[in-house]
C-alpha positions in Angstrom: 26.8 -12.2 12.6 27.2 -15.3 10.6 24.5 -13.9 8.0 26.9 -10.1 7.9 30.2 -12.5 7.6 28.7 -14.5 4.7 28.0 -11.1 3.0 30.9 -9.1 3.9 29.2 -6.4 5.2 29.3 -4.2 8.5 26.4 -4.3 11.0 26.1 -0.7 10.4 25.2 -1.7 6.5 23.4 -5.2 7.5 20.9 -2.5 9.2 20.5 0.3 6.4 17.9 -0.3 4.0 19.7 2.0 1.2 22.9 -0.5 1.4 23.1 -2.7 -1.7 24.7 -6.3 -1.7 26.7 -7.7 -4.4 24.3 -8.8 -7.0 25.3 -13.0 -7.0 24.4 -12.4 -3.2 21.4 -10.0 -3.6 19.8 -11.8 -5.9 19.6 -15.4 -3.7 18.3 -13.2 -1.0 15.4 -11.7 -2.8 14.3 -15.4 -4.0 14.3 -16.4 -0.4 11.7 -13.8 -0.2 9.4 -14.9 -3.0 9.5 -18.4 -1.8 8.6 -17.7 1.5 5.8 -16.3 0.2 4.5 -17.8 -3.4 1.7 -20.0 -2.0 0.2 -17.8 0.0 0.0 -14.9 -2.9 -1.4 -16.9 -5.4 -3.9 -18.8 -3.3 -6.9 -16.5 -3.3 -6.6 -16.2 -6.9 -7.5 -20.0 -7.2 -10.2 -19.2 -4.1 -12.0 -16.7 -5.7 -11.8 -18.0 -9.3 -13.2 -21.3 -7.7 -15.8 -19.6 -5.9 -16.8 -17.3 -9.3 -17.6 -20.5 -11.0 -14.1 -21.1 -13.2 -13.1 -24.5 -13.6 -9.8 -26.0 -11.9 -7.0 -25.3 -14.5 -8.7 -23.1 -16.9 -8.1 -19.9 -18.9 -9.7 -17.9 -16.1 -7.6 -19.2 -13.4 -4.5 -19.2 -15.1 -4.5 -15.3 -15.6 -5.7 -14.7 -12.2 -2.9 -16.8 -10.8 -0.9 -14.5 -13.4 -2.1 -11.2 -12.2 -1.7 -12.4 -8.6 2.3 -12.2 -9.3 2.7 -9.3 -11.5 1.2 -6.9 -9.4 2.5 -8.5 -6.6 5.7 -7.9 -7.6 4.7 -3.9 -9.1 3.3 -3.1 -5.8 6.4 -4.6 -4.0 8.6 -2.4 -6.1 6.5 0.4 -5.2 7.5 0.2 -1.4 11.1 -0.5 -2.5 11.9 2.0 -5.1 8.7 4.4 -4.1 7.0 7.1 -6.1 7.5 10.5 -4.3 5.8 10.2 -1.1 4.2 6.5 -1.7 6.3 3.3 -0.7 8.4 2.7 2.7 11.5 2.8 1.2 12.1 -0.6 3.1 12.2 -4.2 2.5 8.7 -4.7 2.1 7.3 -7.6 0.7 3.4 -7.2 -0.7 1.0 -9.6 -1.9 -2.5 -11.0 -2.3 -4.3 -10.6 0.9 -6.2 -13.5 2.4 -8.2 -11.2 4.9 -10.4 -9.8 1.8 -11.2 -13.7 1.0 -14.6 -13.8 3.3 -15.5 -10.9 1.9 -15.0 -11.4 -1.6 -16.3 -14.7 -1.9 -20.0 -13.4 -1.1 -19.5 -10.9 -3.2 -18.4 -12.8 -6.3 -21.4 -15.1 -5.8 -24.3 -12.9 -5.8 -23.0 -9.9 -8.0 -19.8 -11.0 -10.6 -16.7 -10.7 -11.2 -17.1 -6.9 -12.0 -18.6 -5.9 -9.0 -15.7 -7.7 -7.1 -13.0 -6.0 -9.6 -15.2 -2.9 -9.2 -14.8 -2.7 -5.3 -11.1 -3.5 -5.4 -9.8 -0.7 -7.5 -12.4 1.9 -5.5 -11.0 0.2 -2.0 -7.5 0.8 -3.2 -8.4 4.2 -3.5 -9.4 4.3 -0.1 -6.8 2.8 1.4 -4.5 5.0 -0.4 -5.9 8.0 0.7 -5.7 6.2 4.6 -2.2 6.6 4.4 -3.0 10.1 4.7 -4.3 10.0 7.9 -3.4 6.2 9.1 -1.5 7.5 12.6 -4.9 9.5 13.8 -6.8 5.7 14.2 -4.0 3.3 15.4 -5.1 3.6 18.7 -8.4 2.3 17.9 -7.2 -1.1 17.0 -4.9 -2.2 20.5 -3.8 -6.0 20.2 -7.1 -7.6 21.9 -9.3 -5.6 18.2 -6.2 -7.0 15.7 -6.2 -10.4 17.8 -10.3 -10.9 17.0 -9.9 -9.9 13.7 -6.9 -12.0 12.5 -8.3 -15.4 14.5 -11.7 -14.0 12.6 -10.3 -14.3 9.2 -8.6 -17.7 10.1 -12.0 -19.2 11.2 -13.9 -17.7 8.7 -11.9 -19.7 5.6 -11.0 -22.8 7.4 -14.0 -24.3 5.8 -12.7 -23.6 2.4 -9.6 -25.8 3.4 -12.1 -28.7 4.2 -14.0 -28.8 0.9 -11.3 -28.4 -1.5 -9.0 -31.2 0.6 -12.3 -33.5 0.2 -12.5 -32.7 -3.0 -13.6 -29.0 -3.8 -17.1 -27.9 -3.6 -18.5 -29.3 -7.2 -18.1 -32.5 -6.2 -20.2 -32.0 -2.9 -23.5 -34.0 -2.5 -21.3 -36.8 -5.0 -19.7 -40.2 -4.0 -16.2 -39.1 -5.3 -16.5 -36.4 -2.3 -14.3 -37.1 0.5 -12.4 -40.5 -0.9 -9.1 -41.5 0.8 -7.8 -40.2 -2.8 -8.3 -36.8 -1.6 -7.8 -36.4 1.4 -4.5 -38.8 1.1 -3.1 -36.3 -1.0 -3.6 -33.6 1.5 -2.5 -35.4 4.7 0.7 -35.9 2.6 0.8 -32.1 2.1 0.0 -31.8 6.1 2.4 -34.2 7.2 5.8 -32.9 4.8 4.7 -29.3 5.7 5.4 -30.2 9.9 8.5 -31.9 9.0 9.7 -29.1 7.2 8.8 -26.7 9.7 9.8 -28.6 12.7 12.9 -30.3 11.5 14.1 -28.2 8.8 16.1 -25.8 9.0 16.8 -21.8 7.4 15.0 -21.8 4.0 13.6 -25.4 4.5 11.6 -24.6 7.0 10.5 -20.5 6.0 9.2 -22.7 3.0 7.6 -25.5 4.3 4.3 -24.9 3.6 5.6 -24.6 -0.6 7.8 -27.9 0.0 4.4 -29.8 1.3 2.9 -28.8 -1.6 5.5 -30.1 -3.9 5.4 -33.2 -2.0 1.7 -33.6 -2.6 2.0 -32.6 -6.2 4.7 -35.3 -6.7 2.2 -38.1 -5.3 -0.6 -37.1 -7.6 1.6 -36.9 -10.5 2.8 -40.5 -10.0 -1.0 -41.8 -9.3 -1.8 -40.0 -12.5 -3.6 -37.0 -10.7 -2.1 -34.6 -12.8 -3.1 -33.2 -16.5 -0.7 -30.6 -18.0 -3.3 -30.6 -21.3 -3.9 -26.9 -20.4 -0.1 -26.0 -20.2 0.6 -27.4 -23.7 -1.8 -24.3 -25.1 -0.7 -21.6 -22.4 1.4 -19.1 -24.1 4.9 -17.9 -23.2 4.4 -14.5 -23.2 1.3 -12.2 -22.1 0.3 -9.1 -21.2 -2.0 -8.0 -18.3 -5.6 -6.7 -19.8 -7.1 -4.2 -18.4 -11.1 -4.2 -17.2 -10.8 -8.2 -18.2 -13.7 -8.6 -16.0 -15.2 -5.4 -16.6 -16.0 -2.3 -13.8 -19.3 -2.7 -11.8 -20.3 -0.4 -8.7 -22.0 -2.1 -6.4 -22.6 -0.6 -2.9 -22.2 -4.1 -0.7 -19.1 -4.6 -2.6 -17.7 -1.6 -1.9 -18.7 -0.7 1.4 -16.9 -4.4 2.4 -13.8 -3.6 0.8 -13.5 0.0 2.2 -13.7 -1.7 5.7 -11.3 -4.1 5.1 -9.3 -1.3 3.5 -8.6 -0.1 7.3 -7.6 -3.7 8.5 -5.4 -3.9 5.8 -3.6 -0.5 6.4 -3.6 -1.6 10.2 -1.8 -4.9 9.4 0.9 -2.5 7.0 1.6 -0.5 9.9 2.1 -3.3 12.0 4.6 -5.5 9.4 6.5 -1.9 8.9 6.7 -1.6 12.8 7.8 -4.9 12.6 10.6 -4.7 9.9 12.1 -1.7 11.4 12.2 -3.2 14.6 13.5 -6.7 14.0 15.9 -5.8 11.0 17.7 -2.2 12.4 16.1 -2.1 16.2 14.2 1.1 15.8 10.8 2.5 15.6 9.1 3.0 12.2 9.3 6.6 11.0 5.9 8.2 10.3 7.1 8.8 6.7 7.7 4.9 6.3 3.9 4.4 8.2 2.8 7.0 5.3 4.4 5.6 2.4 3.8 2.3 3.1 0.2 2.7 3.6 -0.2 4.4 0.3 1.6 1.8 -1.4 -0.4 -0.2 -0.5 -3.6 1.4 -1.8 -2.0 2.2 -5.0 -0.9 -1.2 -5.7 -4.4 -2.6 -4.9 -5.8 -0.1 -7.1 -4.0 -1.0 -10.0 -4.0 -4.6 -10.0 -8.0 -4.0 -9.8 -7.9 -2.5 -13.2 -6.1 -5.5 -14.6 -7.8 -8.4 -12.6 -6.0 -8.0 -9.9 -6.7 -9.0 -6.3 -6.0 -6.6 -3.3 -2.2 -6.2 -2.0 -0.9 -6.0 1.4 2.1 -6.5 3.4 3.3 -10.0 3.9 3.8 -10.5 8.3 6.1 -13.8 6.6 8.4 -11.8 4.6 8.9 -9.5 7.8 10.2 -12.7 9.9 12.6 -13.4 7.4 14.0 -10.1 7.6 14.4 -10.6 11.3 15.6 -14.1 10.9 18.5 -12.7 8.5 19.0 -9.4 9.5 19.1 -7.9 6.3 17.5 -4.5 5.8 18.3 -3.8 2.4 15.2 -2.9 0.6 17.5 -3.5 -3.5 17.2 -7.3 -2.3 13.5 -7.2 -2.5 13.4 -5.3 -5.4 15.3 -8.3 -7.0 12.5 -10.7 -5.5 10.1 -8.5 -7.0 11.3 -8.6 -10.4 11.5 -12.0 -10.6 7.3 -12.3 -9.4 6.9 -9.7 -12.7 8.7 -11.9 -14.7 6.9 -15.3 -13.7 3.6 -13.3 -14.0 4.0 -12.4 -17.3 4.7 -16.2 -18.7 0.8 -17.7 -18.7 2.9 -20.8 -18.7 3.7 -20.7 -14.8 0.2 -19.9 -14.5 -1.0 -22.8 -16.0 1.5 -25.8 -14.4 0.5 -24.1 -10.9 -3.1 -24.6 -11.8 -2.7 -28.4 -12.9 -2.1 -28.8 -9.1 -5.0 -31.1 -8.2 -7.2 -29.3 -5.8 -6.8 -32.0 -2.9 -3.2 -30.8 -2.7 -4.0 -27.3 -2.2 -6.7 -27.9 0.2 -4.1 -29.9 2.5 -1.8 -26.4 2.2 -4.5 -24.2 3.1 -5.7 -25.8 5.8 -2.0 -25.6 7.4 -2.0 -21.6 6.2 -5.4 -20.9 7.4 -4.7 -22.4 10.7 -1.7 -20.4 10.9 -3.0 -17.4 10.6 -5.4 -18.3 13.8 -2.3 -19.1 15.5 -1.0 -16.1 15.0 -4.3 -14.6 15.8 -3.6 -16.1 19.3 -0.4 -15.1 19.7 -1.6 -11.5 19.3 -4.2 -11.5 22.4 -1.5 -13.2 24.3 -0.8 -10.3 25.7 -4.4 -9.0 26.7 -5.6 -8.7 30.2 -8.7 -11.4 30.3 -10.5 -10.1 32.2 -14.6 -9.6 32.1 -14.7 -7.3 29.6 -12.0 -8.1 27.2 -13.7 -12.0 27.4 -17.2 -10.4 27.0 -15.8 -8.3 23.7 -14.3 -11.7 21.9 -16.8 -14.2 23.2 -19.5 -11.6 21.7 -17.5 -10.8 18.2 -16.6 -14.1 17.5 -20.2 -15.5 18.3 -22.1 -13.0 16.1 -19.4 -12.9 12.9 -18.7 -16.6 12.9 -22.5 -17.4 13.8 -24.0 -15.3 11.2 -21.6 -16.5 8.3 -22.6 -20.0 9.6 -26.5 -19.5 9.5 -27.1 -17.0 6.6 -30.6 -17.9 6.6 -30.9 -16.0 9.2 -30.8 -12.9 7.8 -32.9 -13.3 4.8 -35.3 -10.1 5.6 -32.7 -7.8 5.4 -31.5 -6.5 2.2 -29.1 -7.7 0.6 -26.5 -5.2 0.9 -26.8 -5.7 4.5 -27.0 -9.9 3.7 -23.6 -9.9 2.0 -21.2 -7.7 4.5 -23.1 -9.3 7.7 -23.0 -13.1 6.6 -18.8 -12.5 5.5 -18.0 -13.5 8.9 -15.2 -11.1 9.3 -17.0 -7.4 9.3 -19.4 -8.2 11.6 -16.9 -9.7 13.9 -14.3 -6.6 13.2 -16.8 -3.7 13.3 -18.5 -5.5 17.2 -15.3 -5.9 18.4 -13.8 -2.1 17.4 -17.1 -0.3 18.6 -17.2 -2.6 22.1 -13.5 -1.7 23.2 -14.4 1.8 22.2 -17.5 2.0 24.2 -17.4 -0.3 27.0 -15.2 1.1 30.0 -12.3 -0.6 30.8 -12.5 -2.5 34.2 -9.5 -2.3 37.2 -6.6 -4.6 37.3 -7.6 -8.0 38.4 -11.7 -8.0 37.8 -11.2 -11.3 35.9 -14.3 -13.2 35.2 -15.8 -15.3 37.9 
């Protein structure tokens, strides 16, 4: 009620996604929004441009970083505003996914950055055309499937976390890896980030993971950490290019980004579910389900053709609209234009690349481990008994093991090689086709 006081508005309005606050209010609102979610969207730019070889800081990065928030922000207006039948008409908040990440960075590393760009915009497709049919399959993913698959993803980049707060992966094998001056600056990212998050409060604590990183930044700015040399010769003003990195088919690629395609939409249904529920108490519509699944695909499938990563719904953004109670989907739509905006000056691309990798390592490995947690929190509510237990213990072992050992696999060919060792598929596809096929047991045959 406080939040409806402070905005003058009814609890009737607070709950209708069409109602539109004044603009000095709205606008506030919608940068809560793109704070609560900033570091997670550009992160897997700076992931996979490390991974394809581009060096912390440089041209490469910087218009990755770029394209991370313009088409953030195009395919968040997308839900708001809509095309026709495509967006949710809601208060969705999209952004660069961190479940493709195992999946990408294989693929990056063994066919190029136009294979990788290649798969996106045909995933996108895809996904789009899931929207079409999204309700026929939700049953196929209960919470003990989405549960495996989220604590998957979480496991599967945690090591990422650990190299870049040692030191990131070229300097590996050297002395300089793993010195107290790396991984100092990360614990102070680790440390800030609890504070915030346990003793802050409101917008202190929804963006504690971006205030940990500033408090890093800070420390490696006043140790001399920091180099702005590449900021000096950023422009002000740029526009997205399209096919920067070229159009390659290749079938691994492609066949791993159509799969995670379908967690994707899953997740979408689930932050829509979500949105609908905690911001006006009722049940998504199957028009919203619809439209926001094909959003989704569409904005995925555009940011490919300009470099691009894939979009989805951000779960963070939905908690903020339950913390508020705000439903109006114009206050978004201001956060949105404001990602645009910063996307389109190379200059923010380039001071959030002098951030010394240390400092985002310590930030990742708080983000990554959150989304295990929240993995957890999903099979909370799963009967454990034999067979669920059998279906994660087998999932987890294979995907995780696989990713771990790729050796392993080094007869098979290498379209196989890349989607098994991601981590994630493997884990995904066991644990949908297991609760599908094994029978379910009675109440209370828990395992001995």
């Amino acid at each position: 009620m406080s939040e409806a006081k402070h905005l003058g508005a009814t609890p009737d309005q607070m709950r209708d996604p069409e109602w539109t606050p004044s603009i000095e209010k709205a606008v506030p609102l919608g940068i809560q929004h793109v704070l609560a979610m900033f570091v997670s969207n550009f992160t897997p730019s700076i992931i996979i441009s490390l991974a394809a070889g581009y060096a912390f800081g440089s041209p490469d990065m910087v218009y990755l970083v770029q394209m991370a928030m313009v088409f953030s922000g195009i395919a968040t207006l997308i839900q708001t505003i809509t095309i026709g039948p495509i967006g949710a008409r809601l208060p969705v908040v999209q952004g660069t996914s961190f479940a493709f990440i195992p999946v990408m960075i294989p693929v990056v590393k063994t066919a190029g950055m136009a294979a990788l760009f290649g798969s996106v915009i045909i995933g996108g497709i895809f996904h789009f055309l899931l929207g079409t049919v999204i309700g026929r399959f939700r049953n196929a993913l209960p919470p003990l499937v989405t549960g495996i698959v989220v604590i998957s993803i979480g496991l599967a980049l945690i090591p990422v976390g650990i190299q870049y707060a040692a030191g990131g992966v070229p300097l590996m094998g050297k002395p300089e890896f793993g010195t107290f001056q790396h991984w100092g600056l990360a614990i102070v990212v680790i440390l800030v980030t609890m504070a915030a998050k346990f003793f802050g409060k409101g917008m202190v604590a929804t963006a504690g993971v971006l205030i940990g990183l500033l408090a890093g930044y800070l420390v490696a700015l006043v140790f001399g950490m920091v180099s702005f040399a590449r900021v000096d010769s950023a422009a002000w003003f740029a526009l997205p290019q399209p096919f920067a990195y070229g159009f390659e088919f290749n079938l691994a690629a492609v066949i791993g980004m159509c799969l995670m395609a379908i967690v994707s939409a899953i997740e979408t249904v689930g932050d829509i579910s979500g949105i609908t529920k905690g911001g006006a108490d009722r049940e998504a519509t199957d028009r919203e389900i619809a439209g926001g699944t094909l959003a989704d695909g569409l904005g995925t499938a555009i940011a490919g053709v300009f470099g691009g990563l894939p979009n989805t719904s951000f779960s963070q953004n939905v908690g903020l609209v339950s913390m508020t109670g705000v439903m109006s989907r114009h206050v978004v739509t201001y956060g949105a234009i404001f990602l645009i905006i910063a996307g389109l000056v190379p200059k923010v691309g380039a001071v959030i690349s002098t951030m010394p990798i240390a400092v985002l390592g310590g930030g990742v490995i708080v983000m990554f481990g959150m989304v295990v947690s929240a993995g957890v929190n999903m099979l909370s509510d799963v009967t454990w008994n034999r067979r669920n237990m059998l279906i994660l213990a087998i999932s987890l072992s294979v995907g995780l093991g696989l990713q771990a050992v790729p050796e392993s696999l080094q007869h098979l060919p290498s379209t196989l090689k890349v989607l098994l060792t991601s981590g994630l598929l493997p884990a995904t596809t066991l644990a949908v086709v297991l609760n599908l096929v094994l029978p379910h047991e009675k109440r209370g045959a828990y395992a001995s």
